[in-house]
Structure formats: C-alpha cells, structure tokens
C-alpha positions as CSV (number, residue, x, y, z in Angstrom):
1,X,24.2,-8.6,43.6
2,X,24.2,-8.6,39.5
3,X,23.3,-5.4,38.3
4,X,23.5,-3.8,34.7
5,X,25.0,-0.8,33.5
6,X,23.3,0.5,30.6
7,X,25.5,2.2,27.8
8,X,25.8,6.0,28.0
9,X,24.3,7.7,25.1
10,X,26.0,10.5,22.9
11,X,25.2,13.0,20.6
12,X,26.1,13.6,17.2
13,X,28.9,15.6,18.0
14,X,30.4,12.7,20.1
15,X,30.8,9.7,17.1
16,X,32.1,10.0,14.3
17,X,30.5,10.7,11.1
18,X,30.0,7.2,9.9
19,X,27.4,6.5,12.3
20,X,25.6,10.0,12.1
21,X,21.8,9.6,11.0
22,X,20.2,12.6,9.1
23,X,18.4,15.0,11.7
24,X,18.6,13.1,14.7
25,X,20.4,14.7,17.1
26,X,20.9,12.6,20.4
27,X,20.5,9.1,21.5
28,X,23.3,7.3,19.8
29,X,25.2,4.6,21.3
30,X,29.2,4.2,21.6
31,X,30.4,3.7,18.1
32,X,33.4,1.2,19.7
33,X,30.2,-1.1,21.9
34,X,31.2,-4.5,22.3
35,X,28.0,-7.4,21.5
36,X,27.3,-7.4,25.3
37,X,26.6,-3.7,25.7
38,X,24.7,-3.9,22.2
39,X,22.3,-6.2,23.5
40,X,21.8,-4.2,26.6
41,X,21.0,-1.2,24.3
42,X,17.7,-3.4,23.5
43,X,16.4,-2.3,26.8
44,X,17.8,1.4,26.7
45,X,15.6,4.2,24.9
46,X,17.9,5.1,22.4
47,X,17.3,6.4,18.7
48,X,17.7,2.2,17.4
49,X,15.4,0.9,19.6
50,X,12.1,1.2,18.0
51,X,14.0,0.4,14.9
52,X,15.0,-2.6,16.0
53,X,11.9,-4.4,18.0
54,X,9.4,-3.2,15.1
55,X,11.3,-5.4,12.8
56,X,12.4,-8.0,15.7
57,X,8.8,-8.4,16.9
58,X,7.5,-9.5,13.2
59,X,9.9,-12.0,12.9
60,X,8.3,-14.3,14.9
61,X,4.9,-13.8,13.9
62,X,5.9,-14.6,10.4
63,X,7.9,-17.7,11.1
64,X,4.7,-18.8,13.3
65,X,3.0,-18.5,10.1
66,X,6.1,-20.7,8.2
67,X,5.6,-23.4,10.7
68,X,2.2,-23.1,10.4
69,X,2.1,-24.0,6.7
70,X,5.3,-26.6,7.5
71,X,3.0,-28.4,9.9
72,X,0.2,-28.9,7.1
73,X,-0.7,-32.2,6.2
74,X,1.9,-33.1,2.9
75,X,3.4,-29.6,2.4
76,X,7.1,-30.5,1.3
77,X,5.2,-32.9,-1.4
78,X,2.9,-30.3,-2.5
79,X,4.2,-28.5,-5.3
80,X,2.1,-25.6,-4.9
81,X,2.8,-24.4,-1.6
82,X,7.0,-24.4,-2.5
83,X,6.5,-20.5,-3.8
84,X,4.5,-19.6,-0.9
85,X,7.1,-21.4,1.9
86,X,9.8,-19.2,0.0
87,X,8.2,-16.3,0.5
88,X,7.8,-16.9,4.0
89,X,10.9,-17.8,4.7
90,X,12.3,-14.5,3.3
91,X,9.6,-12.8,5.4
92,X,11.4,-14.6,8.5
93,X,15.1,-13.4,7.3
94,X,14.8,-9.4,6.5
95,X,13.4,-8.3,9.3
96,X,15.3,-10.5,11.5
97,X,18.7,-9.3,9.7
98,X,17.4,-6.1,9.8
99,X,16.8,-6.0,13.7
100,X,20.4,-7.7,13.9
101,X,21.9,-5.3,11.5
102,X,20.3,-1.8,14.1
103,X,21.5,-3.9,16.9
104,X,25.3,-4.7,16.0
105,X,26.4,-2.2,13.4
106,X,27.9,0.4,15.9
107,X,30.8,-2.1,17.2
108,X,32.9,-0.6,14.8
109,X,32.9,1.1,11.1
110,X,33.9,-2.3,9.6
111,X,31.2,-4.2,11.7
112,X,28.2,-1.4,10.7
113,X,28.9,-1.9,6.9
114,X,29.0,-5.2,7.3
115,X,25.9,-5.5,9.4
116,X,24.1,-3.4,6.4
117,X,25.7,-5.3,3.6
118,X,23.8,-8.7,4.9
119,X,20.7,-6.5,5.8
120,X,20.7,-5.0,2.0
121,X,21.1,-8.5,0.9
122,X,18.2,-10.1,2.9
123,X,15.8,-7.4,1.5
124,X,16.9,-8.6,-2.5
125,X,15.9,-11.8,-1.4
126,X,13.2,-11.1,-0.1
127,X,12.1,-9.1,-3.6
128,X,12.9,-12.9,-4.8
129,X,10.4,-14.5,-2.5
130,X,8.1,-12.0,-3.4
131,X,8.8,-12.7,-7.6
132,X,8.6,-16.3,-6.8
133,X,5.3,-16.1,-5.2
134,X,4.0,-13.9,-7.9
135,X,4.8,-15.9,-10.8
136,X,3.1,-19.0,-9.0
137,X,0.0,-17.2,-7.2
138,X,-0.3,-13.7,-9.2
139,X,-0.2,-13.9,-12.4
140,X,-2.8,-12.8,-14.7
141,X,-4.5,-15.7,-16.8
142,X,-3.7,-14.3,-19.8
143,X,0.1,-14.0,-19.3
144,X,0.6,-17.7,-17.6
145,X,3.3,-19.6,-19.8
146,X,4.2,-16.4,-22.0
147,X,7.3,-15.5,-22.2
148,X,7.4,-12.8,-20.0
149,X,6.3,-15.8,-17.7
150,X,9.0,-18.1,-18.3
151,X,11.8,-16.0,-17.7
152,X,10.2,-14.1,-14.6
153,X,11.8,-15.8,-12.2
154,X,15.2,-16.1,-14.1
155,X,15.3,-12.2,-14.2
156,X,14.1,-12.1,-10.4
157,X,17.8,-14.1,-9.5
158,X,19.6,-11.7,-11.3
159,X,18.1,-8.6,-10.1
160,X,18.4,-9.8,-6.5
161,X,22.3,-10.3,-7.2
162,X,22.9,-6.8,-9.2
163,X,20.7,-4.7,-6.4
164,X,22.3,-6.8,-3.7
165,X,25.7,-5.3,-5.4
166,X,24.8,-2.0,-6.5
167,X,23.3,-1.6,-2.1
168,X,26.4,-2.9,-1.1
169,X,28.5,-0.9,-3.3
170,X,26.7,2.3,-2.5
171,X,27.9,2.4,1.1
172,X,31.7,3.7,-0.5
173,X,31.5,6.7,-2.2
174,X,29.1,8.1,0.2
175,X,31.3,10.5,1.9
176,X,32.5,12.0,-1.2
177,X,29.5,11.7,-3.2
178,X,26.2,11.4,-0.7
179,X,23.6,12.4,-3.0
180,X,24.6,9.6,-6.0
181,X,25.2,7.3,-2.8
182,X,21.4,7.8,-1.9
183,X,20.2,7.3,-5.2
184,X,22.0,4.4,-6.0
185,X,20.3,2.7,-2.2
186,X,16.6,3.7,-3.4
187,X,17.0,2.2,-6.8
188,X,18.5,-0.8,-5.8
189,X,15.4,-1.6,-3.7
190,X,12.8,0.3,-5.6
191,X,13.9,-0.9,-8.7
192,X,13.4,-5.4,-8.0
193,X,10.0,-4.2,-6.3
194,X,8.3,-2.5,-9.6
195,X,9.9,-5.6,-11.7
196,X,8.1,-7.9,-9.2
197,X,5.0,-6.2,-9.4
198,X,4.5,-5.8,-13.0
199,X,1.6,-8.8,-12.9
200,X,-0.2,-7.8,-10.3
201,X,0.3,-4.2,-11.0
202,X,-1.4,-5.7,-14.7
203,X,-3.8,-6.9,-13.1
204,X,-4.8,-4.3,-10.9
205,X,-4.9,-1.0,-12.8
206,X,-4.7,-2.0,-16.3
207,X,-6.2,-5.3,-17.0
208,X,-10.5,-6.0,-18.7
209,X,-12.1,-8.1,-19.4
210,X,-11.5,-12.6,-19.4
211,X,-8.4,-13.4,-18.3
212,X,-7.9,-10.9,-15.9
213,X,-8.2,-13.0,-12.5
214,X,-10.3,-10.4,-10.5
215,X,-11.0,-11.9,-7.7
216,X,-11.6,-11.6,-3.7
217,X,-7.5,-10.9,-3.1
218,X,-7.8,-7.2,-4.6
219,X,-8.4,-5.6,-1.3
220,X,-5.5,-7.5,0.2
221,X,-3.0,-6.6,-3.1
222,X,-4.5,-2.8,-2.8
223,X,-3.0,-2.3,0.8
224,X,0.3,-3.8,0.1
225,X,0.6,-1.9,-3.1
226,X,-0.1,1.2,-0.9
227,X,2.0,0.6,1.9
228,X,5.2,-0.5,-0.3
229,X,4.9,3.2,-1.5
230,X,4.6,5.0,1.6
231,X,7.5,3.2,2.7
232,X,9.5,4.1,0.0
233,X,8.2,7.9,0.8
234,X,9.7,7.2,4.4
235,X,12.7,5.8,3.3
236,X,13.7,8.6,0.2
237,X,12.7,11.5,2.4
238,X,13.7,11.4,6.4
239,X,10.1,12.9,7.6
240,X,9.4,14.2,10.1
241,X,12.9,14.7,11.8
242,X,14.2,16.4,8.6
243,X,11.6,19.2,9.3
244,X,12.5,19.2,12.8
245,X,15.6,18.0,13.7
246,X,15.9,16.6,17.3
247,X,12.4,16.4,17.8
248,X,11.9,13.0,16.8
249,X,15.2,11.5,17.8
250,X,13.6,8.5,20.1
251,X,9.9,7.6,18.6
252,X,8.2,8.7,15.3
253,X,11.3,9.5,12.7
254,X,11.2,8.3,9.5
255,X,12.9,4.7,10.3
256,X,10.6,3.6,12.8
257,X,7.8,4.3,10.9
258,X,9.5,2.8,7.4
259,X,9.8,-0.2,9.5
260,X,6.1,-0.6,10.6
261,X,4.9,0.6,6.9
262,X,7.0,-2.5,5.5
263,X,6.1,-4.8,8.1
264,X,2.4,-4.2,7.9
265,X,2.9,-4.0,4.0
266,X,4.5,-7.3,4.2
267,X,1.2,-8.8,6.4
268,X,-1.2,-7.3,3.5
269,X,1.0,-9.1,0.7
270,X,1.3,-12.8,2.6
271,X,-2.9,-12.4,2.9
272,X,-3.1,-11.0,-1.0
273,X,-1.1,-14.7,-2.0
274,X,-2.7,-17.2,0.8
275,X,-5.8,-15.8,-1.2
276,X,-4.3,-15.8,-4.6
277,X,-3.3,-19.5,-3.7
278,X,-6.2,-20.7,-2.4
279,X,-8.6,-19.4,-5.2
280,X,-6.7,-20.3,-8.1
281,X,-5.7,-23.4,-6.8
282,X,-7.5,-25.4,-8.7
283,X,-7.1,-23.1,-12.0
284,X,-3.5,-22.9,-12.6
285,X,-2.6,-24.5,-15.5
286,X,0.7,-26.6,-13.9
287,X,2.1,-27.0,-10.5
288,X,5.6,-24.7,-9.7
289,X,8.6,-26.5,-10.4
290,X,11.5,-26.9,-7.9
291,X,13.8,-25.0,-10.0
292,X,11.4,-21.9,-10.1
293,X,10.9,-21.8,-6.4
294,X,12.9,-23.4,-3.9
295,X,16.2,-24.1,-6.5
296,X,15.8,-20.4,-7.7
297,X,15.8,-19.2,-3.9
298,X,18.4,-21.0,-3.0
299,X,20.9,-19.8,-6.0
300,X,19.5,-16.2,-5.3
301,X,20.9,-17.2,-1.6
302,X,24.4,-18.5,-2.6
303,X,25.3,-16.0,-4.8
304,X,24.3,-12.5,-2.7
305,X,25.9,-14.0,-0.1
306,X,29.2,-14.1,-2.4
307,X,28.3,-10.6,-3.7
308,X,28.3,-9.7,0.0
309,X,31.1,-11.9,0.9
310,X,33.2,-9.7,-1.8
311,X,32.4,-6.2,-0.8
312,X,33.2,-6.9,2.7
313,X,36.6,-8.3,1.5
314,X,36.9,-4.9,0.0
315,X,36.5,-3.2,3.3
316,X,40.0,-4.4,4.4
317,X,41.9,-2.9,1.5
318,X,40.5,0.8,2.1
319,X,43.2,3.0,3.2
320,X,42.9,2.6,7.2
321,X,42.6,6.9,7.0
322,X,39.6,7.4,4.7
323,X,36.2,8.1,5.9
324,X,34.0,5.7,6.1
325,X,30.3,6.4,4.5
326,X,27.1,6.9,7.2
327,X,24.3,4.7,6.7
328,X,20.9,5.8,5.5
C-alpha cells in the first residue's frame, strides 16, 4: 500500500540561521528537504504553507484572465491591448515564482537564495508591467507625449534591472549588517512602485481641472493605491508575530497577510486599467508601440535574468565557511 510520510517540522533552534524568520518560532521544515519532501510540505501545516497557496491560488485566476483576453477576437493585432497582456502576464509570473520560491528554498542555503533571487526578480518585472500599462492606460491627458512620457517606460527597464540587483545583492551582507540588508530589500521594491505611480498618483490627489481624466476607474485605482501600502506596512514591519512571537507561527503573520494584501491589490489595479482601457480607448491620442510594451518587457526579461544569473554565480565563490544571510 503507498502511503506518505510527511516531513518532520523543527523549531528555530533546530536550522540554522539562514532559514530563521523573524518571530516565528516553530513549524519549519528540514533545511537539507529534497523537491519530493518539499512538495509534500504543500499538504503539511507548516509556517510556508499559507505563504505559498495564497500566492499559488492567484496564479491561476490571473492567467484565466490572460487567456481570456488572448482568446479575444484580434488581440495580438491590436495595438492597444499589448500593455495590458504585459501586465498580465507579469501578474501570472510573481506570484507563481513566489509560491515556487516558499516551496523550494529550504533544499539548501544556495538553493533558498537562489529561489529568492528569481522571486525578487519577478516582482521588478512585474513593477514593469505595471509602468507599461500605466503609460498606455493611465496617464493623465495633459502629460500624454511629454517628456516625462516618452521616457517613462525607458526608466521603468532600468529601474527593474537596478532593484532586481540591489534585491539580489541585499541577501549578502545580511548577517553582518541586517538592518542596511532590510533597507536596501524595501527600497528596491518600494522604490519602482512610487516611480510607477507618479501618473496616476497625478491624477488622483493632485490633478484639476481639463485634462485630468477623472473618470469611473478612481474607485478601482483608490483600492489598489491603498492595498499596495498596507502591504508595504506588512512587509517593513513583521506584525503581529513581532508583538507576539510564536503566536502566529502557522496562520495570520505578517507574510501571509502581505501576500493576500498584494494579491487583492493586484485584482483592484488589473480592474483600475481594463477600465482605464476601455474608457479612453477611443481618446488616446496613438496606439502603444511594440517597443514600449511587449519589446520593453521582454529586454526588462533578458536582462534581470542576467542580473540574477550573476549574483547566483557569485554564490559559488563565497568562502564555503561564512554565514549565509536569512531571508525576510
């Protein structure tokens, strides 16, 4: 008769300090798992588990929403659904590389790094979707083919590939230096999300009068804006466990609920630019170009994923007896 043997779970005390999380006590896995046990772990109550099916779960609802628009009569020869296919598709790829990276990174100290380097770089480009969309769907009239305009999307491709780096690079001097470490991870996502969000931030708080685009997707932009923030609360702070440590080790730290905040953040945004889209679509003064949606994408692609390709080169030339650093 086949029968499973779920992994044994540890405490803190029992792994090493690599894989130790900040205030949760018990519930870890075997840092040395091999992929089979890890994918038993899916169907064990242990402190990943939540963290990994609130951001596996999504996955497939947003590429049913991808296909969805794929399936539309002449989508790959309209222009003006290219920014909004992007963004979807990065929707698809963070929390799926997410969910991967929870599931996988405790094989080994190499392996977890790695398993966060490609999760850090699938959140920059998904920052990119979102800047693609923007410039497309978001934009205030009154800024539409200005300069800040025309080299939005440049700058979007080149923060992706500097916070790709500077998430990446922040995983090394963690043990010595935990507090510069944690700064460095907040502003390398914090910082491509306020660039994004300058229009629509424009036209939500600041902008009067013509030109302005106030229309029906406020509500929609509102929530997101709201959501991102709390998330980034979540993420910067580790509450509740940190006020109670071991309380929260299983359901309802900071992680889990950083995960559902981005998700349902993420669901808010993808409404906010079908609306966008659909409103405008007859106002905006040009179609997108290939090389500011799908061809920017796809360099933002190639080029994290040599960013990443680099640093987890490095990890192969660290003295074999240094600490490695724990993950946020």
């Amino acid at each position: 008769m086949l029968s499973w043997k779920l992994p044994r779970l540890l405490t803190v005390q029992q792994v090493p300090r690599v894989f130790h999380e900040d205030s949760i006590i018990c519930g870890y896995r075997s840092p040395r798992s091999s992929a089979t046990a890890c994918v038993l772990s899916l169907f064990q109550m242990t402190n990943e588990t939540l963290n990994i099916w609130t951001h596996f779960i999504p996955t497939w609802y947003f590429l049913w929403m991808l296909l969805t628009i794929l399936h539309s009569a002449g989508s790959w020869n309209d222009p003006i659904l290219w920014p909004l296919l992007v963004f979807l598709l990065s929707c698809c790829i963070y929390p799926l590389m997410s969910s991967c990276a929870h599931t996988f990174n405790i094989m080994s100290a190499k392996a977890r790094h790695i398993c966060f380097f490609l999760d850090y770089g699938a959140v920059s480009l998904y920052s990119l979707g979102s800047a693609v969309a923007y410039s497309a769907y978001v934009f205030p009239d009154r800024w539409v083919n200005g300069t800040f305009h025309r080299y939005y999307v440049a700058c979007a491709v080149l923060n992706t590939v500097m916070c790709t780096a500077v998430s990446c690079y922040s995983r090394f001097p963690e043990r010595t230096s935990p507090r510069l470490s944690k700064i460095m991870r907040i502003a390398a996502f914090a910082y491509p999300y306020l660039f994004d969000s300058i229009p629509l931030f424009y036209r939500l708080f600041l902008c009067s009068g013509d030109g302005c685009t106030q229309n029906a997707a406020f509500p929609m932009h509102l929530q997101h804006t709201v959501l991102a923030f709390l998330t980034a609360f979540l993420f910067a702070t580790h509450l509740p466990e940190r006020l109670a440590p071991g309380r929260f080790d299983y359901v309802g730290h900071s992680h889990q609920l950083f995960h559902v905040c981005a998700v349902l953040g993420t669901h808010f945004q993808m409404e906010g630019l079908l609306m966008d889209m659909t409103l405008r679509r007859g106002g905006l003064p040009e179609a997108p170009s290939f090389s500011s949606s799908l061809g920017a994408w796809s360099v933002g692609v190639t080029l994290s994923l040599l960013v990443i390709a680099g640093f987890s080169w490095a990890l192969y030339w660290e003295p074999s007896t240094e600490r490695k650093p724990r993950d946020m």
